[in-house]
C-alpha positions, 0 to 999 in steps of 0.5 A: 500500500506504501509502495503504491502511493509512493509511486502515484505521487512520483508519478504526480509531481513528474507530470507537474514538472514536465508540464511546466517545462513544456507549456508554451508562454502564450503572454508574449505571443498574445502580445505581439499579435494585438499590437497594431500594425502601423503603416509607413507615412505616405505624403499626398499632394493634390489627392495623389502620392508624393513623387518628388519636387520635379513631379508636384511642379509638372503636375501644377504645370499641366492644371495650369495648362488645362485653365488656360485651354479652358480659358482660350475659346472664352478669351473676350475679345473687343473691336475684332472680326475674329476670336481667339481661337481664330486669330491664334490659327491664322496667326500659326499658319502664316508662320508655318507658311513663312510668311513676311513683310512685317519687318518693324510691324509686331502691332500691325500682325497683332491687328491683323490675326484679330481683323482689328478695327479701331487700331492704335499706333504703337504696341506700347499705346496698345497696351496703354488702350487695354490698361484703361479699359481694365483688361490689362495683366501687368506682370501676370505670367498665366497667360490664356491663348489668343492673349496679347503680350507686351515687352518695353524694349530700346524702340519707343514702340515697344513689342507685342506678339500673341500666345498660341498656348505651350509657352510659344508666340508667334511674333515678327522677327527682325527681318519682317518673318514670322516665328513661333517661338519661346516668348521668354526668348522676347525677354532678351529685347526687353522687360516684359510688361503683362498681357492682356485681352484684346481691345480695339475701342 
């Protein structure tokens, strides 16, 4: 009888032991899996993902692309035959054809492309006009298609060429030919002014 209960308290107190070294601690396991994941940050600029300074600034170029496109067929024009959308065709298909004989006339290329009425003398007096019917865009560099833009150069005439949209103008060279080109190139023959809608009244 001794030998019995001897043996089933080993046999107890062997268990015992061997569950506690063999039971799993679950206290960390539990831990680790109620803690939240957390995500890595993530940047947004204008409801899409950050790409970097070189993307946001081609990103705000093209919106203020789509304004201006959007603008362009509404431009107001006043005293013209034709609308902006009109002058700015007219205008790229006589430079694409090489077309001339406007050596010293940027005012009388802007009149033209428009079918201008009532016209002025110079591009600077131009500009004047569109200043005092409050049309005029001193310094503004959003700059709609069909506007007419404006530089103070060494001639007391001044300069003014028309935008055809993607940066370009299409104005007279120093020969008289017509030229699509960069209208920060204008730049090099003076301050540029502003723009403005055109206004023959």
């Amino acid at each position: 009888m001794k030998r019995s209960i001897a043996a089933v308290l080993a046999v107890t107190v062997l268990a015992a032991g061997a569950a506690s070294l063999t039971a799993p601690d679950t206290t960390e396991a539990h831990t680790l899996a109620a803690a939240p994941l957390r995500a890595e940050p993530v940047l947004e600029l204008a409801g899409t993902p950050d790409l970097g300074p070189a993307a946001a600034w081609a990103k705000q170029d093209e919106i203020r692309d789509r304004k201006r496109a959007a603008r362009s067929g509404g431009l107001r024009t006043y005293g013209t035959s034709h609308t902006a959308k009109e002058a700015v065709a007219r205008l790229k298909q006589w430079a694409n054809q090489g077309m001339g004989g406007y050596a010293d006339q940027c005012l009388r290329l802007a009149d033209d492309a428009y079918g201008a009425t009532a016209r002025t003398t110079t591009a600077l007096a131009q500009w004047s006009r569109a200043k005092n019917a409050g049309v005029a865009h001193p310094g503004d560099r959003d700059i709609p298609v069909g506007a007419q833009m404006f530089w103070s150069t060494s001639s007391p005439a001044g300069h003014i060429a028309t935008y055809v949209g993607s940066g370009k103008v299409v104005t007279n060279m120093p020969g008289g030919g017509l030229e699509i080109i960069d209208w920060h190139e204008i730049n090099e023959w003076g301050p540029y002014l502003g723009w403005a809608s055109p206004y023959y009244r």
